[in-house]
C-alpha positions in Angstrom: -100.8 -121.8 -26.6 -101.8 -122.7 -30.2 -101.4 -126.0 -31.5 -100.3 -125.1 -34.2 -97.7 -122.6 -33.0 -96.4 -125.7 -30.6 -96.1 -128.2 -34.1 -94.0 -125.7 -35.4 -91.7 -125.2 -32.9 -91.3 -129.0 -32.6 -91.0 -129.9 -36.1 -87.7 -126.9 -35.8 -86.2 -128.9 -33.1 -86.2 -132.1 -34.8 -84.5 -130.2 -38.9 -81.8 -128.8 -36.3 -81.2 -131.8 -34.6 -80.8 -133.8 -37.9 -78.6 -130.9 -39.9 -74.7 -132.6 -39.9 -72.1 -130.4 -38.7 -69.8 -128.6 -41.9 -66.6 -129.7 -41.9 -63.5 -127.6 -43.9 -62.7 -128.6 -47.5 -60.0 -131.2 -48.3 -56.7 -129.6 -50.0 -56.7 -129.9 -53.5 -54.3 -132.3 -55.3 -51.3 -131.8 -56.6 -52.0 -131.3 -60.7 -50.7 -134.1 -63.0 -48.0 -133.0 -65.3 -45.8 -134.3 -67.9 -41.7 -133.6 -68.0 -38.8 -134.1 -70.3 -35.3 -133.4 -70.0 -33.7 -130.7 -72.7 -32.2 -132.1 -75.6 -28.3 -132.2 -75.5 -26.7 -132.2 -78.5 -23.7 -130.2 -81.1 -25.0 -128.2 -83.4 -24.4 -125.3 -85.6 -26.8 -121.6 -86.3 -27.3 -121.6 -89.8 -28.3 -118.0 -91.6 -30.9 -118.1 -94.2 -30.6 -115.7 -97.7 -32.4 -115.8 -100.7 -30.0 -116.6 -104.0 -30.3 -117.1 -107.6 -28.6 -119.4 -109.6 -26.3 -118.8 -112.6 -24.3 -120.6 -115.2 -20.6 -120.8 -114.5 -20.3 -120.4 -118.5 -22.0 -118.9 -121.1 -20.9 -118.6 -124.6 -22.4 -117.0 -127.5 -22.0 -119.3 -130.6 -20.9 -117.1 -133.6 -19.8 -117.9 -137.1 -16.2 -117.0 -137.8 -16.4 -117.2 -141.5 -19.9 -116.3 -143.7 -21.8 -118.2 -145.9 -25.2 -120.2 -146.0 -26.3 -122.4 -143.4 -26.2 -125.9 -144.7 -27.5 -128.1 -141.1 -28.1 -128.0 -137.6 -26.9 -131.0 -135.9 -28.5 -130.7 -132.5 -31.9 -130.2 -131.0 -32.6 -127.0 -129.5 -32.5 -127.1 -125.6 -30.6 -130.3 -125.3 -27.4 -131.3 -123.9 -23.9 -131.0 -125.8 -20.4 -131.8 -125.3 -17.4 -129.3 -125.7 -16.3 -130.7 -129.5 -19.9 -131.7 -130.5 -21.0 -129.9 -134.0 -23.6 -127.5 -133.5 -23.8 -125.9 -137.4 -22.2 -126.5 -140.9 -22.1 -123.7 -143.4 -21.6 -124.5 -146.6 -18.1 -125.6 -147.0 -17.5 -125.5 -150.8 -16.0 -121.9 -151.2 -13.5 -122.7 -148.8 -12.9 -125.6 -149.8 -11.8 -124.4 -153.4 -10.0 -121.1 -151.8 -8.0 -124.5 -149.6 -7.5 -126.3 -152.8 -5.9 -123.0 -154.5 -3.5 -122.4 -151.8 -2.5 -125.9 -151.7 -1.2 -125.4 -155.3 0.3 -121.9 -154.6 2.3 -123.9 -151.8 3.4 -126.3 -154.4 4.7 -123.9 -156.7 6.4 -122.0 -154.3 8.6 -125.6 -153.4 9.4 -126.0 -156.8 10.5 -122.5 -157.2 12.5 -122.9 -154.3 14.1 -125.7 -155.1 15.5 -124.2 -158.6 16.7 -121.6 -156.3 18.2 -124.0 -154.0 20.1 -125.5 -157.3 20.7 -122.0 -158.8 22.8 -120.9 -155.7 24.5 -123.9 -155.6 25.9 -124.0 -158.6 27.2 -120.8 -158.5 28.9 -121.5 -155.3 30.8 -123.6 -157.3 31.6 -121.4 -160.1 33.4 -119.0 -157.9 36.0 -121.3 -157.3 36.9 -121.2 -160.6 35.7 -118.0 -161.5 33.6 -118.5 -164.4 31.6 -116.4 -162.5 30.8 -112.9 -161.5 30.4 -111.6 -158.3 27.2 -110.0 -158.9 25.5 -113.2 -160.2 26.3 -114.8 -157.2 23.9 -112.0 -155.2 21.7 -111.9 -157.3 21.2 -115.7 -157.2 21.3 -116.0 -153.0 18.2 -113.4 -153.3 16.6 -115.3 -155.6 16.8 -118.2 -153.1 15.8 -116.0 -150.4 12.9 -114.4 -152.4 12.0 -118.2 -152.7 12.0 -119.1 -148.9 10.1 -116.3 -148.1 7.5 -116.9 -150.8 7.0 -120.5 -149.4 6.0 -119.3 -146.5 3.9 -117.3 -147.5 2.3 -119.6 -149.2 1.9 -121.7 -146.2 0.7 -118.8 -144.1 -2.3 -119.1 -146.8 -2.6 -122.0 -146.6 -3.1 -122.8 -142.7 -5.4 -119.3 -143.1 -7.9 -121.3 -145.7 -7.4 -124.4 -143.5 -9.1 -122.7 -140.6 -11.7 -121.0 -142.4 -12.7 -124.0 -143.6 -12.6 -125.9 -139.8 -14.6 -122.4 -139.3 -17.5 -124.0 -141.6 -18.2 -126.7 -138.7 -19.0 -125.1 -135.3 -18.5 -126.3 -132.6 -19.3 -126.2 -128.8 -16.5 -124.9 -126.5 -18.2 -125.7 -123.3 -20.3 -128.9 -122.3 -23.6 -127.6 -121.6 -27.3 -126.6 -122.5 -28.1 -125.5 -125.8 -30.8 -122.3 -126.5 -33.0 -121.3 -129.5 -31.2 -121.7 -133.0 -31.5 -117.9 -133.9 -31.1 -118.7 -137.9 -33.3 -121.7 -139.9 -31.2 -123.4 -142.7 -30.9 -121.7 -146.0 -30.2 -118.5 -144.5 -27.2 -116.2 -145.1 -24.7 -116.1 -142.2 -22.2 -112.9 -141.4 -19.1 -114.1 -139.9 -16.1 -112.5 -138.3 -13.9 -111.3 -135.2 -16.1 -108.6 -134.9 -19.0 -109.8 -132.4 -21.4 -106.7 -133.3 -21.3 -108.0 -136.7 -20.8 -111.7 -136.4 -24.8 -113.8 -136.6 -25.2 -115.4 -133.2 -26.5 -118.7 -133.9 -27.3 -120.1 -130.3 -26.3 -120.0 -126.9 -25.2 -122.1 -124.6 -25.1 -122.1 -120.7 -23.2 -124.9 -118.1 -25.7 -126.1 -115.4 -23.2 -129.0 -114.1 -22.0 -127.6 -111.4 -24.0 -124.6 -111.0 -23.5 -121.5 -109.5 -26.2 -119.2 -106.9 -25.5 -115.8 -105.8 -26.4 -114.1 -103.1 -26.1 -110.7 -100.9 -25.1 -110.8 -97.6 -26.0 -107.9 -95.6 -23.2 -106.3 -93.9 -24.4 -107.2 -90.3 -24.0 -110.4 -91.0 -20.9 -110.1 -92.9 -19.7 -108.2 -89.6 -20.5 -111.3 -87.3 -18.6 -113.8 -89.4 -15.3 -111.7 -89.5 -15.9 -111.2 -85.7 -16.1 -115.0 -85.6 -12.9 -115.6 -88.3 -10.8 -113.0 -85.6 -12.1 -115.6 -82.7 -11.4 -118.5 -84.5 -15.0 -120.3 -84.2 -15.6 -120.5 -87.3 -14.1 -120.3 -90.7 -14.2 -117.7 -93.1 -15.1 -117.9 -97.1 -12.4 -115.2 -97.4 -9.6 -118.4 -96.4 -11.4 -121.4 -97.6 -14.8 -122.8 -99.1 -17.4 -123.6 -95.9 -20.4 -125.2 -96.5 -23.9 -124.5 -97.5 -27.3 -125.7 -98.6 -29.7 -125.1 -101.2 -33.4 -125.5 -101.8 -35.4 -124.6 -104.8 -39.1 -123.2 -104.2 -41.2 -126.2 -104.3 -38.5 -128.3 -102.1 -38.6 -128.7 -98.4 -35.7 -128.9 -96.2 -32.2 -127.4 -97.8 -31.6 -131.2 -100.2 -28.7 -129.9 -102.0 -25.1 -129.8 -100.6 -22.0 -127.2 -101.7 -19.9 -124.7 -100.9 -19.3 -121.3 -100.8 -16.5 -120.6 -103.1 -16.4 -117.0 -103.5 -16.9 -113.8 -101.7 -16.6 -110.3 -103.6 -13.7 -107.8 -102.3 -15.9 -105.1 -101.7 -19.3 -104.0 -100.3 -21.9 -102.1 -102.6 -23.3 -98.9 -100.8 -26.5 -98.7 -102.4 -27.8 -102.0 -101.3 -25.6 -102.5 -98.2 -24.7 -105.8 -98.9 -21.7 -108.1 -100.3 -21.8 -110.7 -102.9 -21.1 -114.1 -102.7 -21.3 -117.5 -104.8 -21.8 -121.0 -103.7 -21.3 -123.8 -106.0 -23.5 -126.8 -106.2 -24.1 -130.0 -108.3 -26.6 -130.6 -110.4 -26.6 -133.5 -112.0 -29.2 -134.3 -114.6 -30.1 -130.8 -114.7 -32.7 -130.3 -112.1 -31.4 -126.9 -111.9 -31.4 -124.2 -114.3 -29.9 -120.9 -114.1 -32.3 -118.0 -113.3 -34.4 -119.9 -110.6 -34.6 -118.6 -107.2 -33.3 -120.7 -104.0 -33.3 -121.1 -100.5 -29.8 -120.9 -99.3 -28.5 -121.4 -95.9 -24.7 -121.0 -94.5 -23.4 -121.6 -91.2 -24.0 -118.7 -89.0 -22.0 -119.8 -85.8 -19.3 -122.1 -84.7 -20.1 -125.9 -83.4 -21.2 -125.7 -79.9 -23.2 -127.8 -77.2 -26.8 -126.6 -77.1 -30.2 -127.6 -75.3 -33.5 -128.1 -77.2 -36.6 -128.2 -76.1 -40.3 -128.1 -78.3 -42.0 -124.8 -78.5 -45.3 -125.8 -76.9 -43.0 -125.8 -73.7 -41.7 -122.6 -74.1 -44.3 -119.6 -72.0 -44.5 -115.6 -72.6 -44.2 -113.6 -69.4 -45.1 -109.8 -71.1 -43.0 -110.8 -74.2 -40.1 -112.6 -72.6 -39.6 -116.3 -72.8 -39.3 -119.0 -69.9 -39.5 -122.5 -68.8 -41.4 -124.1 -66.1 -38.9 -126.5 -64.5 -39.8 -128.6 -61.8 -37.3 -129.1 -58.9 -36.6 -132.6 -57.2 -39.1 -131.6 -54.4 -41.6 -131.4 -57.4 -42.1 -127.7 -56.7 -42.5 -125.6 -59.8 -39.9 -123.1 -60.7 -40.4 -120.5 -63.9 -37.3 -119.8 -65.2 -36.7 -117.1 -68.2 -34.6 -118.1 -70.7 -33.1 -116.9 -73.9 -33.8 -118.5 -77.3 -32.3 -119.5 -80.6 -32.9 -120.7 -83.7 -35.4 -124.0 -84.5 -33.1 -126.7 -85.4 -34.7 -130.4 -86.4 -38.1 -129.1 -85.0 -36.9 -128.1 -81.7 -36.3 -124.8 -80.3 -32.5 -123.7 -79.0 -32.1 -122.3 -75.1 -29.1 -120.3 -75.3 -29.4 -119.5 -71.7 -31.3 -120.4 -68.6 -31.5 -123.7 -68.1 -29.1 -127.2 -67.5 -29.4 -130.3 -69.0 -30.1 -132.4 -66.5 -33.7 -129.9 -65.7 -37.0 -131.1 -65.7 -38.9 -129.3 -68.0 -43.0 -129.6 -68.4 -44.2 -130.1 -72.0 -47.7 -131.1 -70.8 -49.7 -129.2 -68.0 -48.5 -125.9 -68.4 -51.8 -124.7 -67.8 -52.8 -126.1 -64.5 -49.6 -124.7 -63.3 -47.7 -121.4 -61.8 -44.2 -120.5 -59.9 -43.8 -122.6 -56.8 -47.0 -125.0 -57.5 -46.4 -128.3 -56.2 -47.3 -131.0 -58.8 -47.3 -134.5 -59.3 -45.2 -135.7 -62.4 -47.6 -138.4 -64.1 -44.7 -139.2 -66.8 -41.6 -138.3 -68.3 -41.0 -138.7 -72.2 -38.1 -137.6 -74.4 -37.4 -134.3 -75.8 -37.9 -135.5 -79.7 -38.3 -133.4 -83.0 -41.5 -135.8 -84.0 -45.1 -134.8 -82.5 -45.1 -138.1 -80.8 -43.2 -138.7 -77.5 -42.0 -142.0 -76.0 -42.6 -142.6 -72.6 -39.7 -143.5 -70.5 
Protein backbone atom coordinates (compact mmCIF):
# COMPACT_ATOMS: atom_id res chain seq x y z
CA UNK A 1 0.00 0.00 0.00
CA UNK A 2 0.89 3.68 -0.73
CA UNK A 3 1.78 5.91 1.96
CA UNK A 4 0.05 8.29 0.95
CA UNK A 5 -3.20 6.36 0.21
CA UNK A 6 -2.79 5.02 4.07
CA UNK A 7 -2.40 9.17 5.37
CA UNK A 8 -5.44 9.72 3.81
CA UNK A 9 -7.47 7.14 5.07
CA UNK A 10 -6.23 7.98 8.62
CA UNK A 11 -6.50 11.68 8.53
CA UNK A 12 -10.67 10.53 7.45
CA UNK A 13 -10.97 8.55 10.53
CA UNK A 14 -9.84 11.12 12.83
CA UNK A 15 -12.60 14.44 10.80
CA UNK A 16 -15.28 11.70 11.50
CA UNK A 17 -14.42 10.95 14.83
CA UNK A 18 -14.33 14.67 15.81
CA UNK A 19 -17.77 15.72 13.69
CA UNK A 20 -20.51 16.29 16.85
CA UNK A 21 -23.71 14.59 16.42
CA UNK A 22 -26.88 17.11 14.90
CA UNK A 23 -29.30 17.47 17.24
CA UNK A 24 -33.19 18.82 16.20
CA UNK A 25 -33.90 22.58 16.47
CA UNK A 26 -35.34 24.12 19.61
CA UNK A 27 -39.14 25.38 19.25
CA UNK A 28 -39.50 28.84 18.54
CA UNK A 29 -40.88 31.29 21.11
CA UNK A 30 -43.94 32.42 21.65
CA UNK A 31 -43.98 36.14 19.80
CA UNK A 32 -44.20 39.23 22.12
CA UNK A 33 -47.43 41.13 21.68
CA UNK A 34 -49.08 44.01 23.04
CA UNK A 35 -53.17 43.98 24.19
CA UNK A 36 -55.83 46.35 25.22
CA UNK A 37 -59.24 45.94 26.25
CA UNK A 38 -62.07 47.73 23.80
CA UNK A 39 -63.15 50.97 24.92
CA UNK A 40 -66.61 50.96 26.71
CA UNK A 41 -68.39 53.85 26.54
CA UNK A 42 -72.28 55.75 25.38
CA UNK A 43 -72.17 57.30 22.47
CA UNK A 44 -74.18 58.56 19.70
CA UNK A 45 -73.59 58.14 15.28
CA UNK A 46 -73.57 61.46 14.08
CA UNK A 47 -74.40 62.10 10.10
CA UNK A 48 -72.32 64.56 8.35
CA UNK A 49 -74.00 67.20 5.43
CA UNK A 50 -72.60 70.08 3.95
CA UNK A 51 -74.87 73.51 4.77
CA UNK A 52 -74.81 77.04 4.04
CA UNK A 53 -75.57 79.65 6.19
CA UNK A 54 -78.25 82.43 5.81
CA UNK A 55 -79.55 85.43 7.56
CA UNK A 56 -82.82 84.95 9.48
CA UNK A 57 -83.63 88.60 8.19
CA UNK A 58 -83.05 90.58 5.44
CA UNK A 59 -84.57 93.89 4.77
CA UNK A 60 -84.17 96.19 1.89
CA UNK A 61 -84.02 99.84 3.19
CA UNK A 62 -86.26 102.00 0.96
CA UNK A 63 -87.29 105.68 1.14
CA UNK A 64 -90.93 106.12 1.74
CA UNK A 65 -91.11 109.69 0.83
CA UNK A 66 -88.63 111.46 -2.06
CA UNK A 67 -86.35 114.14 -1.84
CA UNK A 68 -82.43 114.72 -1.66
CA UNK A 69 -80.29 112.86 0.52
CA UNK A 70 -79.03 115.15 3.19
CA UNK A 71 -76.53 112.38 5.57
CA UNK A 72 -75.60 109.00 6.14
CA UNK A 73 -75.28 108.31 9.67
CA UNK A 74 -73.58 104.87 9.65
CA UNK A 75 -70.58 103.23 8.19
CA UNK A 76 -71.10 100.86 5.54
CA UNK A 77 -70.68 97.22 6.72
CA UNK A 78 -71.06 97.83 10.39
CA UNK A 79 -73.31 96.95 13.03
CA UNK A 80 -76.83 98.67 13.74
CA UNK A 81 -79.61 98.48 16.11
CA UNK A 82 -83.41 98.20 15.14
CA UNK A 83 -84.29 102.23 15.78
CA UNK A 84 -80.68 103.41 14.75
CA UNK A 85 -80.83 106.27 11.78
CA UNK A 86 -79.45 105.03 8.72
CA UNK A 87 -80.37 108.29 6.24
CA UNK A 88 -81.98 111.74 6.47
CA UNK A 89 -83.48 113.33 3.47
CA UNK A 90 -84.02 116.62 3.46
CA UNK A 91 -86.76 117.39 5.79
CA UNK A 92 -87.78 121.06 4.90
CA UNK A 93 -90.66 120.38 2.43
CA UNK A 94 -92.27 118.31 4.79
CA UNK A 95 -91.77 120.19 7.29
CA UNK A 96 -93.66 123.29 5.69
CA UNK A 97 -96.44 120.80 4.14
CA UNK A 98 -96.65 119.70 8.52
CA UNK A 99 -96.69 123.33 9.39
CA UNK A 100 -99.70 124.05 6.75
CA UNK A 101 -101.82 121.32 8.02
CA UNK A 102 -101.25 122.19 11.48
CA UNK A 103 -102.96 125.52 10.66
CA UNK A 104 -105.75 123.83 8.47
CA UNK A 105 -106.44 121.86 11.77
CA UNK A 106 -106.71 125.04 13.70
CA UNK A 107 -109.14 126.52 11.48
CA UNK A 108 -111.20 123.72 11.30
CA UNK A 109 -111.57 123.99 15.53
CA UNK A 110 -112.50 127.35 15.27
CA UNK A 111 -114.95 126.65 12.64
CA UNK A 112 -116.26 124.07 14.64
CA UNK A 113 -116.67 125.71 17.56
CA UNK A 114 -118.95 128.67 15.91
CA UNK A 115 -120.89 125.68 14.80
CA UNK A 116 -121.00 124.25 18.13
CA UNK A 117 -122.42 127.84 19.38
CA UNK A 118 -124.57 128.26 16.16
CA UNK A 119 -126.54 124.98 17.03
CA UNK A 120 -126.81 125.80 20.35
CA UNK A 121 -128.48 128.76 20.15
CA UNK A 122 -130.94 127.68 18.03
CA UNK A 123 -131.81 124.88 20.26
CA UNK A 124 -132.89 127.48 22.33
CA UNK A 125 -134.84 129.49 20.04
CA UNK A 126 -137.18 126.71 19.32
CA UNK A 127 -138.49 126.90 22.59
CA UNK A 128 -139.76 129.98 21.94
CA UNK A 129 -140.13 129.90 18.47
CA UNK A 130 -138.34 132.81 17.20
CA UNK A 131 -137.12 130.27 15.07
CA UNK A 132 -137.81 128.31 11.92
CA UNK A 133 -137.57 124.85 11.57
CA UNK A 134 -135.40 124.87 8.65
CA UNK A 135 -132.78 127.05 10.31
CA UNK A 136 -132.49 124.68 12.85
CA UNK A 137 -131.22 121.85 9.98
CA UNK A 138 -129.53 123.82 8.34
CA UNK A 139 -127.51 124.89 11.38
CA UNK A 140 -127.00 120.88 12.86
CA UNK A 141 -125.34 120.41 9.18
CA UNK A 142 -123.28 123.09 9.56
CA UNK A 143 -122.00 121.64 12.77
CA UNK A 144 -121.68 118.40 11.18
CA UNK A 145 -119.99 119.72 8.09
CA UNK A 146 -117.64 121.10 10.83
CA UNK A 147 -116.82 117.76 12.63
CA UNK A 148 -116.16 116.13 9.70
CA UNK A 149 -113.87 118.85 8.35
CA UNK A 150 -111.82 118.57 11.56
CA UNK A 151 -111.09 115.44 10.91
CA UNK A 152 -110.06 115.76 8.02
CA UNK A 153 -107.86 118.12 8.82
CA UNK A 154 -106.28 115.87 11.27
CA UNK A 155 -106.20 112.98 8.84
CA UNK A 156 -103.68 115.51 7.07
CA UNK A 157 -102.20 116.25 9.50
CA UNK A 158 -100.98 112.70 11.04
CA UNK A 159 -100.34 112.06 6.88
CA UNK A 160 -97.56 115.09 6.87
CA UNK A 161 -96.45 113.94 10.33
CA UNK A 162 -95.39 110.58 8.94
CA UNK A 163 -93.92 111.79 5.81
CA UNK A 164 -91.94 113.81 7.68
CA UNK A 165 -90.79 110.74 10.43
CA UNK A 166 -90.35 109.13 6.71
CA UNK A 167 -87.31 111.76 6.13
CA UNK A 168 -85.25 109.79 8.98
CA UNK A 169 -84.81 106.08 8.20
CA UNK A 170 -84.47 103.90 10.23
CA UNK A 171 -83.34 100.25 10.80
CA UNK A 172 -86.13 97.65 11.49
CA UNK A 173 -83.89 94.81 12.36
CA UNK A 174 -80.62 94.73 14.48
CA UNK A 175 -77.99 93.66 12.13
CA UNK A 176 -75.27 94.13 9.43
CA UNK A 177 -75.33 97.02 7.18
CA UNK A 178 -74.37 96.70 3.09
CA UNK A 179 -73.07 99.18 0.52
CA UNK A 180 -74.92 102.65 0.64
CA UNK A 181 -76.37 102.43 -3.04
CA UNK A 182 -76.83 106.47 -3.19
CA UNK A 183 -73.86 109.20 -2.14
CA UNK A 184 -75.28 112.42 -0.52
CA UNK A 185 -76.76 115.12 -2.81
CA UNK A 186 -78.46 112.71 -4.85
CA UNK A 187 -82.26 112.68 -5.69
CA UNK A 188 -84.19 109.90 -3.88
CA UNK A 189 -87.68 108.21 -5.36
CA UNK A 190 -89.79 107.18 -2.51
CA UNK A 191 -93.00 105.21 -2.24
CA UNK A 192 -95.11 101.98 -1.50
CA UNK A 193 -94.24 100.84 -4.62
CA UNK A 194 -90.87 98.78 -4.19
CA UNK A 195 -90.10 98.70 -8.15
CA UNK A 196 -90.02 102.32 -7.88
CA UNK A 197 -88.85 103.11 -4.41
CA UNK A 198 -84.44 103.92 -4.33
CA UNK A 199 -82.99 101.05 -2.28
CA UNK A 200 -80.53 102.72 -0.11
CA UNK A 201 -78.77 99.66 1.71
CA UNK A 202 -79.37 96.44 2.96
CA UNK A 203 -79.17 94.84 5.91
CA UNK A 204 -78.82 91.15 7.01
CA UNK A 205 -79.19 89.50 10.94
CA UNK A 206 -76.04 87.30 11.61
CA UNK A 207 -76.99 86.95 15.59
CA UNK A 208 -78.35 83.95 15.62
CA UNK A 209 -77.71 82.68 12.23
CA UNK A 210 -79.31 80.28 10.21
CA UNK A 211 -77.48 77.11 7.80
CA UNK A 212 -79.44 75.06 5.43
CA UNK A 213 -79.07 72.00 4.39
CA UNK A 214 -80.43 68.82 2.23
CA UNK A 215 -80.90 65.76 3.63
CA UNK A 216 -81.09 63.00 1.29
CA UNK A 217 -84.07 60.93 1.54
CA UNK A 218 -82.24 57.72 2.76
CA UNK A 219 -81.38 59.34 5.57
CA UNK A 220 -84.51 61.08 6.10
CA UNK A 221 -86.01 57.38 5.89
CA UNK A 222 -83.71 56.08 8.83
CA UNK A 223 -84.64 58.95 11.23
CA UNK A 224 -88.53 58.40 10.84
CA UNK A 225 -87.73 54.68 11.15
CA UNK A 226 -85.98 55.64 14.38
CA UNK A 227 -88.89 58.50 15.57
CA UNK A 228 -91.57 55.22 14.96
CA UNK A 229 -89.03 53.15 17.42
CA UNK A 230 -88.59 55.76 19.71
CA UNK A 231 -84.63 55.94 19.77
CA UNK A 232 -84.31 58.99 18.88
CA UNK A 233 -86.15 62.13 18.43
CA UNK A 234 -87.43 63.65 15.53
CA UNK A 235 -86.99 67.50 14.19
CA UNK A 236 -90.57 67.03 12.97
CA UNK A 237 -91.61 67.15 17.17
CA UNK A 238 -88.91 69.16 18.63
CA UNK A 239 -85.44 70.91 18.01
CA UNK A 240 -82.37 68.08 18.41
CA UNK A 241 -79.01 69.09 18.33
CA UNK A 242 -76.33 69.71 15.95
CA UNK A 243 -72.87 71.12 15.21
CA UNK A 244 -71.23 73.34 12.90
CA UNK A 245 -67.79 74.01 11.51
CA UNK A 246 -66.77 76.58 9.03
CA UNK A 247 -63.90 75.48 6.46
CA UNK A 248 -60.73 76.41 8.11
CA UNK A 249 -62.12 75.00 11.65
CA UNK A 250 -61.45 71.55 12.99
CA UNK A 251 -63.71 69.55 14.97
CA UNK A 252 -67.67 70.77 14.79
CA UNK A 253 -66.90 74.20 17.59
CA UNK A 254 -70.23 75.56 17.29
CA UNK A 255 -73.38 74.25 19.16
CA UNK A 256 -77.39 74.52 17.88
CA UNK A 257 -80.21 73.12 16.88
CA UNK A 258 -82.16 71.97 14.22
CA UNK A 259 -85.27 74.00 14.26
CA UNK A 260 -86.89 73.36 11.05
CA UNK A 261 -87.57 70.72 8.57
CA UNK A 262 -89.46 71.43 5.21
CA UNK A 263 -93.04 69.53 4.66
CA UNK A 264 -92.12 68.13 1.51
CA UNK A 265 -89.28 66.38 -0.49
CA UNK A 266 -87.98 68.00 -3.86
CA UNK A 267 -87.83 65.29 -6.68
CA UNK A 268 -85.24 66.73 -8.77
CA UNK A 269 -82.61 66.61 -6.13
CA UNK A 270 -84.02 63.84 -3.90
CA UNK A 271 -83.48 65.53 -0.88
CA UNK A 272 -85.49 67.54 2.00
CA UNK A 273 -84.60 70.86 3.48
CA UNK A 274 -83.81 71.67 6.79
CA UNK A 275 -82.45 74.65 9.01
CA UNK A 276 -80.37 74.66 12.12
CA UNK A 277 -79.95 77.67 14.14
CA UNK A 278 -76.69 78.69 15.67
CA UNK A 279 -75.08 81.63 17.64
CA UNK A 280 -72.85 83.76 16.47
CA UNK A 281 -71.83 86.27 18.58
CA UNK A 282 -69.41 88.88 17.43
CA UNK A 283 -70.09 87.97 14.02
CA UNK A 284 -67.65 85.25 13.16
CA UNK A 285 -70.23 84.03 10.82
CA UNK A 286 -71.57 85.50 7.80
CA UNK A 287 -74.27 84.41 5.67
CA UNK A 288 -73.25 82.74 2.40
CA UNK A 289 -70.24 80.70 3.88
CA UNK A 290 -70.19 77.09 3.62
CA UNK A 291 -70.11 74.63 6.84
CA UNK A 292 -69.63 71.45 8.15
CA UNK A 293 -72.73 70.25 9.85
CA UNK A 294 -73.30 67.19 11.77
CA UNK A 295 -76.67 65.80 13.43
CA UNK A 296 -77.22 62.84 15.38
CA UNK A 297 -77.66 59.92 13.25
CA UNK A 298 -78.69 57.21 15.89
CA UNK A 299 -80.06 56.88 19.34
CA UNK A 300 -77.58 56.76 22.66
CA UNK A 301 -76.23 53.33 22.96
CA UNK A 302 -73.24 51.29 24.61
CA UNK A 303 -70.53 50.82 22.15
CA UNK A 304 -66.84 49.37 21.98
CA UNK A 305 -63.84 51.24 20.46
CA UNK A 306 -60.89 50.16 19.51
CA UNK A 307 -57.86 52.17 17.27
CA UNK A 308 -57.76 51.41 13.59
CA UNK A 309 -54.10 50.13 13.49
CA UNK A 310 -55.80 47.07 15.39
CA UNK A 311 -58.41 46.57 13.03
CA UNK A 312 -57.01 43.61 9.90
CA UNK A 313 -58.61 43.01 6.27
CA UNK A 314 -59.31 39.35 5.57
CA UNK A 315 -60.31 39.80 1.47
CA UNK A 316 -62.18 43.14 2.30
CA UNK A 317 -63.81 42.17 5.60
CA UNK A 318 -62.72 43.50 8.85
CA UNK A 319 -61.59 41.50 12.12
CA UNK A 320 -59.82 41.54 15.39
CA UNK A 321 -57.15 39.31 16.66
CA UNK A 322 -58.16 38.62 20.26
CA UNK A 323 -56.22 36.61 22.36
CA UNK A 324 -57.91 33.99 24.73
CA UNK A 325 -56.96 33.46 28.45
CA UNK A 326 -54.78 30.48 27.33
CA UNK A 327 -52.95 33.15 25.25
CA UNK A 328 -53.93 31.46 22.01
CA UNK A 329 -54.76 33.75 19.21
CA UNK A 330 -58.22 33.90 17.96
CA UNK A 331 -59.25 36.19 14.56
CA UNK A 332 -62.53 37.30 14.94
CA UNK A 333 -64.45 39.34 12.13
CA UNK A 334 -66.23 42.06 13.17
CA UNK A 335 -68.44 44.84 11.93
CA UNK A 336 -67.59 48.57 12.10
CA UNK A 337 -68.88 51.96 12.63
CA UNK A 338 -68.21 55.27 12.60
CA UNK A 339 -64.68 57.02 14.10
CA UNK A 340 -65.69 58.64 17.16
CA UNK A 341 -62.89 60.69 19.42
CA UNK A 342 -60.16 58.98 17.23
CA UNK A 343 -61.30 55.50 17.72
CA UNK A 344 -63.08 53.17 15.57
CA UNK A 345 -66.82 51.69 16.61
CA UNK A 346 -67.28 47.54 16.62
CA UNK A 347 -70.87 47.21 16.14
CA UNK A 348 -70.54 43.55 16.35
CA UNK A 349 -68.08 40.81 17.12
CA UNK A 350 -66.40 41.26 20.05
CA UNK A 351 -67.09 41.77 24.23
CA UNK A 352 -65.70 44.19 26.42
CA UNK A 353 -63.90 42.39 28.51
CA UNK A 354 -61.61 40.85 25.03
CA UNK A 355 -58.18 41.12 24.67
CA UNK A 356 -57.43 42.79 21.70
CA UNK A 357 -53.68 43.10 20.10
CA UNK A 358 -52.73 46.70 19.00
CA UNK A 359 -49.06 45.83 18.71
CA UNK A 360 -47.73 42.58 16.93
CA UNK A 361 -50.25 41.94 14.57
CA UNK A 362 -47.70 41.02 12.28
CA UNK A 363 -45.83 38.27 13.93
CA UNK A 364 -49.20 36.69 14.42
CA UNK A 365 -52.07 34.30 12.83
CA UNK A 366 -55.35 32.36 14.04
CA UNK A 367 -54.57 29.97 16.89
CA UNK A 368 -50.67 31.29 17.41
CA UNK A 369 -49.72 31.07 20.79
CA UNK A 370 -48.07 34.30 22.04
CA UNK A 371 -46.67 35.86 24.94
CA UNK A 372 -48.48 39.19 26.04
CA UNK A 373 -45.35 41.55 26.88
CA UNK A 374 -47.97 44.42 28.03
CA UNK A 375 -51.32 45.67 28.20
CA UNK A 376 -52.10 49.47 27.71
CA UNK A 377 -55.45 51.35 27.45
CA UNK A 378 -57.54 51.69 24.51
CA UNK A 379 -57.09 55.77 24.25
CA UNK A 380 -57.99 58.27 21.33
CA UNK A 381 -54.22 59.91 21.80
CA UNK A 382 -51.17 58.09 19.80
CA UNK A 383 -49.63 57.46 23.08
CA UNK A 384 -50.72 54.58 25.32
CA UNK A 385 -50.27 54.09 29.15
CA UNK A 386 -49.10 50.98 30.27
CA UNK A 387 -51.05 49.32 32.85
Amino acid sequence: MHRPLVLSLVLGALVSCERPQQTPNAAAPPPPITVALPLSTSLVEWDEFIGRLAAPESVEIRARVSGYLEKIHFREGSDVKAGDVLFTIDPRPYQAVLDRTQAEVERAQVRLELAKMEAKRAKGLIESKAIAVEEIEQRNQALAEAEASLRSARATLQTAQLDLEFTQLKSPITGRTGQAMVTIGNLINGGTNNSNATVLTTIVAIDPIHCYLDVDEQSALKYRELRRLGQRASALDQEIVAEMALANEQGYPHKGVIDFVNNRLDPSTGTIRSRALFANPGGQMAPGFFARVRIPGSGKYDGLLVHDNAIGSDQGKPFLFVVGADDVVKQVPVELGPLHDGLRVVKTGIQKTDRIIVDGMALVRNGTKVNVKATVEMKPAAATSQK
